[in-house]
N, C-alpha and C positions, 0 to 999 in steps of 0.2 A: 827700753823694754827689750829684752832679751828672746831667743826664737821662741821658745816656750810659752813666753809668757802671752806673747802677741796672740801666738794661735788660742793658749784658752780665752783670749778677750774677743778672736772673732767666732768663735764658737758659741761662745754667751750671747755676741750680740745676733746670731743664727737664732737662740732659742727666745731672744726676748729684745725688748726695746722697750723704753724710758716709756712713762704713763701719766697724763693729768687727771687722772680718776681713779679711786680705788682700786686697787688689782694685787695679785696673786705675784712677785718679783720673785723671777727666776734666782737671779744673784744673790738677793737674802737670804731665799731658802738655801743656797748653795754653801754661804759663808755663814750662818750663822752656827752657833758652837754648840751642836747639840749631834747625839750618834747618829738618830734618825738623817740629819743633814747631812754631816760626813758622808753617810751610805749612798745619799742622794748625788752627792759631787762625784763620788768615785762611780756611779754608775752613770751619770752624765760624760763622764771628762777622761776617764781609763779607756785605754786602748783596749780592744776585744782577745779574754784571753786565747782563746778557742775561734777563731771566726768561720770553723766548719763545725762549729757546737750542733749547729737546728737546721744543716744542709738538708735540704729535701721537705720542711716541715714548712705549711700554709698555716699562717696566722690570718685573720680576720679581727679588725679593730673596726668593734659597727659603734655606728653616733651617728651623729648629725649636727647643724647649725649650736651654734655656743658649746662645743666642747671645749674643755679645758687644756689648752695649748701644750704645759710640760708636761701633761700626761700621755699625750698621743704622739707629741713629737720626742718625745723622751724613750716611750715606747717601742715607736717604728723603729727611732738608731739602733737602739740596741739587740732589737730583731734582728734587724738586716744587718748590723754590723757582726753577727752570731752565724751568718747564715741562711738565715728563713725571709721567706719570702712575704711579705705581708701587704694585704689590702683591706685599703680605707671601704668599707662598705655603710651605704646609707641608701634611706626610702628616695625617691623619688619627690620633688617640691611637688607637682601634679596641681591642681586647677582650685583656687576657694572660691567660694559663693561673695559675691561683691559685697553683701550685708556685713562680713568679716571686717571688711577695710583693711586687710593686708595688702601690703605690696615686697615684693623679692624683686630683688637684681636678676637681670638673667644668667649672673652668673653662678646665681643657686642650683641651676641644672644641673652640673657638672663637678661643683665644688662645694666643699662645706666651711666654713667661717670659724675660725678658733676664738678661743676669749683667753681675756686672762683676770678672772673672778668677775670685773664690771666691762672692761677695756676690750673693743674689739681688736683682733690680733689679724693674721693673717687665713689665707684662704689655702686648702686643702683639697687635693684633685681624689675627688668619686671613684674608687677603679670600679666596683660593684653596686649593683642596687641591691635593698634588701628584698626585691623581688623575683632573681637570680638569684639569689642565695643559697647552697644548699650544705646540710653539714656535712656531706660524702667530700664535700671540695676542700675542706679546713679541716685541720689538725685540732682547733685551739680558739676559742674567743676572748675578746677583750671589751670591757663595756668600760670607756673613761667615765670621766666626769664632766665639770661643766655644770650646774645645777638646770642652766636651757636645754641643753644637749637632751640628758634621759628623759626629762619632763615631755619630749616632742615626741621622742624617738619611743618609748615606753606606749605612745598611740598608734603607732606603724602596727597591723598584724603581724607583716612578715617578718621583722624585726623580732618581735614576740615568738615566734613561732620558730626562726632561725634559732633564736639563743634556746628555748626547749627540746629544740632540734638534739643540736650541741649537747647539752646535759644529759638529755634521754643514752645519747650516743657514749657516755661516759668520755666523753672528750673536755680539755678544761677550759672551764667557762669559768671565768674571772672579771672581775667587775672590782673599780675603785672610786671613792668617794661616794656621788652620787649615782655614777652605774647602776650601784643596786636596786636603784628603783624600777630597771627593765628587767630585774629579777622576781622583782616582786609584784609586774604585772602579768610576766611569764610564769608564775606560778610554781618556781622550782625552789622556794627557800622552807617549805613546811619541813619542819622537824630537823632540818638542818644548821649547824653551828656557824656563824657569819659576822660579819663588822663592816661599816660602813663610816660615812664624816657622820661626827658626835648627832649632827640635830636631827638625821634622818633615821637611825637606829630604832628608834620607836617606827615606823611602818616598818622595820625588819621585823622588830616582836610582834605584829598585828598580823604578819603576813607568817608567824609559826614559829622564826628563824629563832634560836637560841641567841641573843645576843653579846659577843665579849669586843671587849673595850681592848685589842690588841693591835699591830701595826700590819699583820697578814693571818686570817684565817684559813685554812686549810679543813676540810671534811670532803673526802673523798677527791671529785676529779671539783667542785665547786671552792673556788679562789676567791680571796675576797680582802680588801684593804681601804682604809679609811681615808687617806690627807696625801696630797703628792710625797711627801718625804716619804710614804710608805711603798712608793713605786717599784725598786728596786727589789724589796720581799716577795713583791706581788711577782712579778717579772720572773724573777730566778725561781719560785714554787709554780709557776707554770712552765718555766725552760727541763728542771726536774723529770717533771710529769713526762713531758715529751720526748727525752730523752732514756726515761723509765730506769731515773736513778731517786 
């Protein structure tokens, strides 16, 4: 195995590890033969053309517990490999009622737990809570996916209130796959053009949002993409925005 090639295998083996459960494969998606996947390898694995592209620019990527791993670690690289400065923002675990029968790690405090579709992956360090949040500090949102992730995260107010924040402020607020469901409890998708993963698209139409079946929707500063392979659209129409090309 020659220099090259080593480093993209420990690169891959950085964004993913082998699974005995249904899960979402990094390397699939990477290799298999289709443009959306091409775009996905090249924005995983290319060197940053630019990497004073988003000098000075604060991203926030809010979620929480079961985010989707290549979405947010796919994300963060290529922020930071751009230039921008980005933090992981999420609620606070806080106290449940014993009737719940929950139990968290303590190290839910502090970090949030990636998946990869079923497969728990690795753990993510907290920089911000969503109750420090404000949109005067960010440039730019991102709501992954994870179908756990938004499901939790969509019951935070601050969270809510953060990403309305964001939009009110005409800053870009972008959300992929299942994301959009903390758009759609935030209340910024009426009368707005949007796409999400195929099965949740219907609470986009319930929540106003004009529906298209596309790989990156664009209406105004509100971003929006469906499936990881569509990362890279999503990504580059908000790097766009920020840059005010």
């Amino acid at each position: 195995m020659n220099a090259s090639s080593q480093a993209a295998f420990q690169r891959m083996q950085q964004l993913m590890s082998s699974s005995p459960v249904p899960t979402i494969s990094t390397e699939l998606l990477v290799t298999a033969d289709g443009e959306l996947n091409r775009e996905l390898k090249s924005f995983l694995f290319d060197p940053p053309t630019d990497p004073n592209l988003l000098k000075g620019k604060r991203i926030a990527i809010c979620c929480t517990n079961g985010v989707e791993e290549v979405e947010i670690i796919g994300a963060q690289r290529w922020l930071n490999e751009h230039g921008a400065t980005v933090h992981i923002v999420s609620p606070r675990i806080g106290e449940f009622h014993p009737t719940l029968g929950l139990r968290f790690p303590p190290q839910c405090a502090t970090h949030v737990l990636a998946i990869r579709l079923m497969e728990n992956a690795g753990w993510l360090k907290i920089d911000r809570y969503t109750d420090e949040a404000k949109a005067a500090d960010y440039d730019a949102v991102l709501l992954p996916g994870g179908c756990w992730n938004p499901d939790a995260l969509r019951a935070d107010k601050h969270a809510t209130a953060f990403v309305r924040a964001m939009f009110d402020a005409g800053k870009p607020t972008t959300a992929i796959c299942h994301g959009q469901w903390v758009m759609v409890s935030a209340r910024i998708l009426k009368g707005k053009r949007a796409t999400a993963v195929w099965n949740i698209q219907i609470d986009l139409e319930n929540a106003g949002a004009t529906v298209l079946d596309e790989p990156c929707v664009v209406d105004g500063n509100l971003i929006t993409a469906r499936f990881p392979y569509d990362l890279p659209r999503l990504i580059r129409a908000m790097a766009q925005q920020l840059v005010g090309r």
